[in-house]
C-alpha positions as CSV (number, residue, x, y, z in Angstrom):
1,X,0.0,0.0,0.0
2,X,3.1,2.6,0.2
3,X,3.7,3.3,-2.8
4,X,0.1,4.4,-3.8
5,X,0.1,6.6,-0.7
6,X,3.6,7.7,-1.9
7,X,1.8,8.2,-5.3
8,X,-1.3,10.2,-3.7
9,X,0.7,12.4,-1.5
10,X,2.7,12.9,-4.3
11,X,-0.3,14.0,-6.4
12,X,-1.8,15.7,-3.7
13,X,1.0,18.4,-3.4
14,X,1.2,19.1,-7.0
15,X,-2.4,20.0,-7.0
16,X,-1.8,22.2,-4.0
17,X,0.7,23.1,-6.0
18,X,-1.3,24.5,-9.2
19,X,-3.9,26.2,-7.1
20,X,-1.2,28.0,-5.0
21,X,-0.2,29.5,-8.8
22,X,-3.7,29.8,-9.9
23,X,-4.3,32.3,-7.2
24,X,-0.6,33.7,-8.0
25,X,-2.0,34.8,-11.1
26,X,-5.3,35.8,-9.9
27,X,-3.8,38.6,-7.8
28,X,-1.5,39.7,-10.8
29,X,-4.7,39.7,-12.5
30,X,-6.0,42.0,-10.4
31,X,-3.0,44.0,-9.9
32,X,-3.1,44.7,-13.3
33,X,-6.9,45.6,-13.8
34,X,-6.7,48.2,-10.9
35,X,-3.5,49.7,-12.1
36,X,-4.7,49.8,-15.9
37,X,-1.8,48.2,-17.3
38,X,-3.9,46.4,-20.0
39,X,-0.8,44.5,-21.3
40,X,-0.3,42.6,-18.3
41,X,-3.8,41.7,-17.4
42,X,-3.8,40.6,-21.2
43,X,-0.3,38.3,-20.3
44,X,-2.0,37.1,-17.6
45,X,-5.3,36.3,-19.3
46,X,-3.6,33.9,-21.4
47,X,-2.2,33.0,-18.7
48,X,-5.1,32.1,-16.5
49,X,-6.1,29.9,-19.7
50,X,-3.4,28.3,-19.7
51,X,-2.7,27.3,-16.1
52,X,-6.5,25.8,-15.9
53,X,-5.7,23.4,-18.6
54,X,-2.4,22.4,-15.9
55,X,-4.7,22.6,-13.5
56,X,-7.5,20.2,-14.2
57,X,-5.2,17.6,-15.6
58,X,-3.3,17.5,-12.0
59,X,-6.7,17.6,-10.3
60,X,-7.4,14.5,-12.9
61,X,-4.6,12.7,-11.7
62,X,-4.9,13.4,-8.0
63,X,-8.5,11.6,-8.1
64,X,-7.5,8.4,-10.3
65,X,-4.6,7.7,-7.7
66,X,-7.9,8.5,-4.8
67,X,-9.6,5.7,-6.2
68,X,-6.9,3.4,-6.7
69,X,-6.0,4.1,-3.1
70,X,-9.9,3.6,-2.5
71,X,-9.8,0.0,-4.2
72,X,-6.5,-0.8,-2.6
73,X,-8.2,-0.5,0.7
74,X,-11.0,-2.4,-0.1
75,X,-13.2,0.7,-0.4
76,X,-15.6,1.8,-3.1
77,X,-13.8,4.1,-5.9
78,X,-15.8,6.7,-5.1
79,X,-15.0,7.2,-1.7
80,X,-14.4,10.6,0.0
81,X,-10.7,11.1,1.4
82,X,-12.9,11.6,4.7
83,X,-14.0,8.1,4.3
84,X,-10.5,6.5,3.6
85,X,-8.6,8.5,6.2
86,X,-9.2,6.0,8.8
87,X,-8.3,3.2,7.2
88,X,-4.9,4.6,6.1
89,X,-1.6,3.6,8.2
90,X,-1.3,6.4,11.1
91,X,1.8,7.7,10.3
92,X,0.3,9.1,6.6
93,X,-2.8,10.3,7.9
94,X,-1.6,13.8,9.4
95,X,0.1,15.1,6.2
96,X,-2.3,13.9,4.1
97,X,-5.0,15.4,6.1
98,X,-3.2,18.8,6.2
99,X,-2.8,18.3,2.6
100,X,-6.3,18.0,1.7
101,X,-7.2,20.6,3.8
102,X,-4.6,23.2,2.4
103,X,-6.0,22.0,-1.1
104,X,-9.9,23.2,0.4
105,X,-8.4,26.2,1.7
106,X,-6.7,27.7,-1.7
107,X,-9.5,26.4,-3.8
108,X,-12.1,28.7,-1.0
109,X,-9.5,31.7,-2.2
110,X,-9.5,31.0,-5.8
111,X,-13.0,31.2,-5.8
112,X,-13.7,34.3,-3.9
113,X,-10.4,36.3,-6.3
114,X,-12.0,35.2,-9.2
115,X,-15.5,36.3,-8.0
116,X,-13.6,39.7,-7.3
117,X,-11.9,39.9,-10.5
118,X,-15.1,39.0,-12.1
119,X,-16.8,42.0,-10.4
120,X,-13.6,44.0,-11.5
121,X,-14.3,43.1,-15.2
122,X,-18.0,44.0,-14.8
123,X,-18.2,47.2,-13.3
124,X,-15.7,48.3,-15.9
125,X,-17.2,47.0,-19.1
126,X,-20.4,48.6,-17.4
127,X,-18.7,52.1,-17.3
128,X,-17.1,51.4,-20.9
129,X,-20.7,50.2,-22.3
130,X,-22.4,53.7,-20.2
131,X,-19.0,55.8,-22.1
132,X,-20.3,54.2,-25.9
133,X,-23.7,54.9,-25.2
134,X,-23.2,58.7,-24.5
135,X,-20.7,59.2,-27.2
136,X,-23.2,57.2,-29.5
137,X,-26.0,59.5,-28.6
138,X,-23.6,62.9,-29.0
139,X,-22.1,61.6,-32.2
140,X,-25.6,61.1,-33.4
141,X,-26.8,64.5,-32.4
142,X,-23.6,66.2,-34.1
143,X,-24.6,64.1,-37.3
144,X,-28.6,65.2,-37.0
145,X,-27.4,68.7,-36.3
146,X,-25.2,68.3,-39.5
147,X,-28.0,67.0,-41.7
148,X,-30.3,70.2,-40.2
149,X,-28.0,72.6,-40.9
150,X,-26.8,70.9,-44.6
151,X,-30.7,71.8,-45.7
152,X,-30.2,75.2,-46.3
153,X,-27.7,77.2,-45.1
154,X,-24.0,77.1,-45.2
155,X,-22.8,75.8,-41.6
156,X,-19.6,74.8,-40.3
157,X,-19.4,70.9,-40.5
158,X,-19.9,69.4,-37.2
159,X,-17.8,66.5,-35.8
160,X,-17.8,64.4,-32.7
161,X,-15.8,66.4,-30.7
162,X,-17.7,69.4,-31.5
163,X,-20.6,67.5,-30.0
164,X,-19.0,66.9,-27.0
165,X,-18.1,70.8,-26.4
């Protein structure tokens, strides 16, 4: 049984691992979007899609070696680590407990960064989107006022930024 509990730790703190870096980049992420330096927060989109891809695959491995280690011990393969812990040798059971806890813990913080971010993103394609609609509406009027004034009389064309004066 070792050597699949070697395998699992193993697993275990690479997945840690990748969600320690996940949230790595969410911050930069954020960094970025509040200091406006588009370039980075485009880096670290790419980024971001990237490191998922990294992400689920170690996440993919971590639970085959959980249900191996489930079979081993006699166990159902879809058994919770909660469920196994008891029945794994004592002297494992600390780290891997700390493990899977740490592992709980990051994913909580990825979740709430990305739900900030997210709310980030929003609110600022809400003020772009409010920015279009009243230079749309101006631009408009200038061209309206253009079309007026092009009936008859001689007038000065008009262009968006003389709408916005």
């Amino acid at each position: 049984m070792t050597p699949i509990l070697e395998q699992v730790i193993e697993a275990l703190r690479e997945e840690l691992q990748q969600y320690g870096e996940m949230l790595a980049l969410l911050e930069t992420q954020q960094g970025s979007l509040n200091g406006g330096d588009f370039d980075s927060f485009s880096h670290t989109c790419r980024a971001l899609d990237s490191h998922r891809g990294i992400l689920a695959t170690s996440r993919t491995h971590r639970e085959n070696l959980q249900r191996q280690l489930a079979w081993t011990l006699g166990q159902p393969e879809s058994e919770t680590f909660q469920n196994i812990f008891p029945l794994i040798p004592e002297n494992y059971r600390p780290l891997m407990r700390a493990l899977v806890r740490e592992i709980n813990e990051l994913i909580e913080h990825v979740r709430v960064r990305l739900q900030f971010n997210h709310t980030l993103l929003r609110r600022s394609l809400e003020s772009t989107e409010a920015m279009l609609h009243i230079i749309s509406s101006q631009a408009n009027s200038a061209l309206l006022a253009e079309e007026r004034n092009s009936s008859g009389a001689e007038s000065s064309p008009c262009t968006v930024s003389a709408a916005i004066v």
